[in-house]
C-alpha positions in Angstrom: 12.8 -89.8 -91.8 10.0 -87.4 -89.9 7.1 -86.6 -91.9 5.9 -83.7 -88.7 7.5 -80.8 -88.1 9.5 -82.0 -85.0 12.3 -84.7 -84.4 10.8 -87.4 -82.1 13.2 -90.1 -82.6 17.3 -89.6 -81.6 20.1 -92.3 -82.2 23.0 -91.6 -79.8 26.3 -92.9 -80.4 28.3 -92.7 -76.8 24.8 -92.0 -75.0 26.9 -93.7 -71.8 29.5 -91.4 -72.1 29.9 -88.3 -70.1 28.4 -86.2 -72.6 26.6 -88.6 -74.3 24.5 -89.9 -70.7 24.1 -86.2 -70.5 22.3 -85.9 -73.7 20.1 -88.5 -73.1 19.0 -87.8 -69.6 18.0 -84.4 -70.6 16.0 -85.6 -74.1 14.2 -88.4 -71.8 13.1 -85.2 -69.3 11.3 -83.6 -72.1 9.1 -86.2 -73.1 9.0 -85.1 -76.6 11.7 -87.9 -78.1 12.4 -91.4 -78.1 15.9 -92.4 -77.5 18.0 -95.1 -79.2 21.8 -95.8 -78.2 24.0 -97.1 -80.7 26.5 -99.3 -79.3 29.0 -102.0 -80.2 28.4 -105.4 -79.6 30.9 -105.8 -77.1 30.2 -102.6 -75.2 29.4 -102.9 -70.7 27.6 -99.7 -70.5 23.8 -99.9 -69.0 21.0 -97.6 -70.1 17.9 -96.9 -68.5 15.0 -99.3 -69.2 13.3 -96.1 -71.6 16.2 -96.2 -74.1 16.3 -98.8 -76.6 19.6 -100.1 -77.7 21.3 -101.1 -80.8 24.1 -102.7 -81.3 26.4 -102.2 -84.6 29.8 -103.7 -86.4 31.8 -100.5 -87.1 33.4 -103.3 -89.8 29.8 -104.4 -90.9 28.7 -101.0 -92.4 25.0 -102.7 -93.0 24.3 -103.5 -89.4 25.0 -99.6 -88.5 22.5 -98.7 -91.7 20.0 -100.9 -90.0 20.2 -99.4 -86.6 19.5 -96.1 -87.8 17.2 -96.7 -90.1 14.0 -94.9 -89.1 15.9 -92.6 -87.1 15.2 -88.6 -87.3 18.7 -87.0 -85.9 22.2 -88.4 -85.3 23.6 -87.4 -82.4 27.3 -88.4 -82.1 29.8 -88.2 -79.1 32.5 -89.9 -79.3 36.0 -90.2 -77.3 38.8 -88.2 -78.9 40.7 -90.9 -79.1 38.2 -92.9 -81.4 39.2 -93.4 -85.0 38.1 -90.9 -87.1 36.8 -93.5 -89.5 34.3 -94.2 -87.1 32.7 -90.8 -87.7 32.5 -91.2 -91.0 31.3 -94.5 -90.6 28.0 -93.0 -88.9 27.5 -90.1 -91.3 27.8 -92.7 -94.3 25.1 -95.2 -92.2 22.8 -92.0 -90.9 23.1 -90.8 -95.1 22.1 -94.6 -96.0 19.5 -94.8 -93.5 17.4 -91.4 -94.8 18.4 -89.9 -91.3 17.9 -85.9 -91.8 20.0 -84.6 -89.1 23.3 -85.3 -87.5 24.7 -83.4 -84.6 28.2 -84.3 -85.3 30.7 -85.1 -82.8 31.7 -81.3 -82.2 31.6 -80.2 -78.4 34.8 -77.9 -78.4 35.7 -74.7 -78.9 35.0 -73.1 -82.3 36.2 -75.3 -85.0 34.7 -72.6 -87.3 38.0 -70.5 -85.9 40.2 -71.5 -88.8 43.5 -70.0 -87.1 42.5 -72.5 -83.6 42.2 -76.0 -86.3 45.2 -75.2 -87.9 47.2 -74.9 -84.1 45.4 -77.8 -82.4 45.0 -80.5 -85.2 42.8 -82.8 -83.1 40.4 -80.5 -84.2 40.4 -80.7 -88.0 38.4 -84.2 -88.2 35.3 -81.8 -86.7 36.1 -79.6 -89.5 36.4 -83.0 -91.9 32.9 -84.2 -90.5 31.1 -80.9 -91.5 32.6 -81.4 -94.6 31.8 -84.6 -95.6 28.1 -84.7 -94.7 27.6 -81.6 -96.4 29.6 -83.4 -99.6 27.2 -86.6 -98.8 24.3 -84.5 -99.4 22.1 -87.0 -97.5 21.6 -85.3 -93.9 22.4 -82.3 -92.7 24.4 -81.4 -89.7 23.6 -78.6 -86.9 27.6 -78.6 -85.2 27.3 -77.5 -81.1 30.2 -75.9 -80.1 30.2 -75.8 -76.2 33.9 -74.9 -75.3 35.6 -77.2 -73.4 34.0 -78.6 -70.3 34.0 -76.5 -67.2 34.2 -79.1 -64.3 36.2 -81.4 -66.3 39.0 -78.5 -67.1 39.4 -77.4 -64.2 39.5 -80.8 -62.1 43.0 -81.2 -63.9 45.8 -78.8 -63.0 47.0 -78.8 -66.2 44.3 -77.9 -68.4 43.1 -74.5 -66.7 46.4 -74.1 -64.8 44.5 -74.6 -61.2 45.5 -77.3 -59.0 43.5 -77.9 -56.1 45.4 -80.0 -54.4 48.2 -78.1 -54.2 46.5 -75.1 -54.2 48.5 -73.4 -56.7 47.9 -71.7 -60.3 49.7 -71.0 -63.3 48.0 -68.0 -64.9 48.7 -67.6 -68.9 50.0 -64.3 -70.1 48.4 -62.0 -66.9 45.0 -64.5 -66.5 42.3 -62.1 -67.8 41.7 -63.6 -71.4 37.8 -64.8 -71.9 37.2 -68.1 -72.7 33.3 -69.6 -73.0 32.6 -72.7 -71.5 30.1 -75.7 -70.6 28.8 -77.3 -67.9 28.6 -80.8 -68.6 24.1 -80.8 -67.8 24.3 -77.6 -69.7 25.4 -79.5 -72.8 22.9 -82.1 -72.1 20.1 -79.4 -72.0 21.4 -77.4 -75.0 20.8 -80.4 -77.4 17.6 -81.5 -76.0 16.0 -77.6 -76.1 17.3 -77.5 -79.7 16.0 -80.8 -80.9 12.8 -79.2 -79.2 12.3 -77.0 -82.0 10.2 -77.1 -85.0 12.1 -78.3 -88.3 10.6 -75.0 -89.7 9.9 -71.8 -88.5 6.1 -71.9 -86.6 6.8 -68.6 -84.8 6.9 -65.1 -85.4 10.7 -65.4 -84.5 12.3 -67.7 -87.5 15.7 -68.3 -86.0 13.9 -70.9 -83.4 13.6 -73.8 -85.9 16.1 -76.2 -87.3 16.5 -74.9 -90.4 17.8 -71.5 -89.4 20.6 -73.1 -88.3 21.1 -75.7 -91.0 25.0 -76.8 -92.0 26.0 -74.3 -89.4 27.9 -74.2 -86.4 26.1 -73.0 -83.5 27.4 -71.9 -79.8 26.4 -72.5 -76.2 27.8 -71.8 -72.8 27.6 -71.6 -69.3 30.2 -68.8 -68.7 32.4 -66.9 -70.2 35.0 -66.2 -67.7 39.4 -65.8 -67.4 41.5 -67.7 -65.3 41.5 -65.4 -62.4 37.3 -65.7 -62.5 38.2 -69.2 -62.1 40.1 -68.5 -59.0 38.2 -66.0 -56.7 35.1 -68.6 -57.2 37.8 -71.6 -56.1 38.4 -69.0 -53.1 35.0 -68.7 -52.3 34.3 -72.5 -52.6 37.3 -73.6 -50.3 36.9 -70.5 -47.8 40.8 -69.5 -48.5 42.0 -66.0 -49.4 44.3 -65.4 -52.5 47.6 -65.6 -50.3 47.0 -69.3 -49.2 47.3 -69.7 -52.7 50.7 -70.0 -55.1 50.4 -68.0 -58.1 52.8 -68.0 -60.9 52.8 -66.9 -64.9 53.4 -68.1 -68.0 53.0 -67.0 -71.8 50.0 -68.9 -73.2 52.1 -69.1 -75.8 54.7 -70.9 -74.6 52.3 -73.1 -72.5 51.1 -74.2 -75.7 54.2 -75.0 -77.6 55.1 -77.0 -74.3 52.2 -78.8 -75.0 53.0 -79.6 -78.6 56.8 -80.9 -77.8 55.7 -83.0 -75.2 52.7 -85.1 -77.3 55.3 -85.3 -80.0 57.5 -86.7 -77.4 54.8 -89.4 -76.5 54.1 -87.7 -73.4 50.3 -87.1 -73.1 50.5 -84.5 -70.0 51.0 -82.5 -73.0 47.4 -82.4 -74.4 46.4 -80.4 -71.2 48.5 -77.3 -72.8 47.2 -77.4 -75.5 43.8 -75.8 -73.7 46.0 -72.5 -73.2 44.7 -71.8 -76.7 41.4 -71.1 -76.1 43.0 -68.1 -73.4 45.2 -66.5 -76.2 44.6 -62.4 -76.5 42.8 -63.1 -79.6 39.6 -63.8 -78.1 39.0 -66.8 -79.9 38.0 -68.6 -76.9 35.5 -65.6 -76.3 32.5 -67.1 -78.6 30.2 -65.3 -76.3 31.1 -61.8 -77.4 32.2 -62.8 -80.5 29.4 -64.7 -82.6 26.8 -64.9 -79.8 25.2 -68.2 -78.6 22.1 -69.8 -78.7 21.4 -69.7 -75.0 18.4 -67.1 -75.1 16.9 -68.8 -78.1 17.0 -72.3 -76.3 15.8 -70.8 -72.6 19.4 -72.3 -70.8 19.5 -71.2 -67.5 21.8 -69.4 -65.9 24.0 -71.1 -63.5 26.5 -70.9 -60.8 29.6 -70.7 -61.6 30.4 -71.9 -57.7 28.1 -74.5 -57.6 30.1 -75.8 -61.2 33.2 -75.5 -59.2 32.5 -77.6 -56.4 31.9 -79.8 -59.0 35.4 -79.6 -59.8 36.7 -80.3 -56.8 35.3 -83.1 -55.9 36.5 -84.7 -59.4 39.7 -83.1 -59.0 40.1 -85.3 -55.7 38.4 -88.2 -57.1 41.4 -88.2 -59.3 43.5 -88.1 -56.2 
């Protein structure tokens, strides 16, 4: 546990994942923290030569408590697919351990949104995780909600509805809803500017601490844009004109219960859909406008959305 005013040591669990490398690329840049990846024993994944590693039991509770001991934030990304005992595994250890901080394994769309948890259930373990840290009373959690991924949505044609490859689209309802979304770097640089900041206020402005934002979900971006936003920058990226392109509708709605009958019907296509949530008419995919982000407070750049969707393409035909 940090006796100064700043967090200088970080355990990442998944710090060679995609979000996860992210993280840690960006806290290495700043030269303010220490970096410690949490891994399982059996686990391939390399790390640079600056980042010490650790590796845990997720059945030997002790040898996670030992890794993290000394530690001054928990930062946790983990698969969807991963158990969601393991999270709890790692908020029992960091609790344990005297870790003050966990940045749970949020980076979604707003799980504070109670009507979006209750229609995509593979959110409530985030909501779960909040809860039982703040029920530990141990650490305390600062959740990042970052929407979903911009260059990894829209490489898939079915999870923003835009297939390169094909070169056509399936807008939801008429394509104009606003959803907020993250880069994947812009993730990286949103945890690293906020784990920048002083635990407690040291400037005239008190929200740009820690402890302003204690037990709370926060939000970051890169863009809040629709569907057809999405499209005129693919246009401009691949040098076509809207007609080379097929265009076709569909309720968001309906795209979402399509979803939800085809993952009960083993298929997994159907988790895609189940994005067409964050473009319902209710704005809840619009944090931006909403509940405002963090992005001034933590100096994110702006970016180009463009430049994010060649991004997209090329991992769209990597997948090819």
């Amino acid at each position: 546990m940090t006796t100064s005013n700043y967090i200088t040591k970080v355990a990442i669990v998944g710090a060679g994942g995609n979000s996860g490398s992210s993280i840690t690329k960006a806290l290495l840049e700043t030269g303010k923290h220490s970096v410690t990846a949490i891994t399982r024993a059996d686990s391939p994944n390399k790390f640079p030569d600056s980042v010490a590693v650790q590796k845990v039991d997720y059945n030997k509770p002790d040898t996670i408590v030992n890794a993290l001991r000394g530690q001054d934030v928990l930062v946790i990304t983990l698969s969807g697919h991963s158990p969601k005992e393991t999270e709890m595994a790692l908020i029992n250890a960091a609790g344990e351990a005297g870790v003050g901080w966990i940045l749970p394994n949020e980076w979604s769309p707003d799980t504070a949104n109670e009507a979006m948890v209750k229609d995509i259930i593979y959110f409530q373990p985030k909501v779960a995780a909040r809860k039982a840290i703040t029920d530990l009373g141990k650490s305390s959690f600062i959740a990042v909600s970052t929407g979903f991924w911009y260059e990894w949505g829209l490489a898939v044609p079915g999870f923003f509805g835009i297939d390169f490859a094909n070169r056509t689209v399936t807008l939801f309802d008429e394509g104009e809803a606003l959803m907020s979304t993250s880069t994947v770097p812009q993730v990286g640089r949103a945890v690293a500017a906020l784990l920048s900041l002083p635990i407690k206020a040291e400037r005239p402005n008190q929200e740009a601490c820690l402890e302003a934002h204690r037990n709370k979900v926060v939000y970051v971006n890169s863009f809040t844009i629709s569907q057809k936003d999405m499209l005129q920058s693919a246009i401009r990226v691949t040098g076509t004109n809207e007609g080379d392109w097929t265009i076709s509708k569909e309720r968001a709605e309906d795209r979402f219960a399509s979803g939800l009958q085809q993952l009960k019907e083993g298929n997994r296509e159907g988790f895609g859909k189940l994005m067409s949530r964050a473009f319902y008419a209710d704005g809840s995919g619009d944090v931006e406008h909403s509940k405002g982000t963090l992005n001034s407070l933590l100096g994110l750049p702006k970016e180009d959305i463009d430049e994010a969707t060649k991004v997209a393409i090329e991992r769209s035909k990597a997948s090819h």
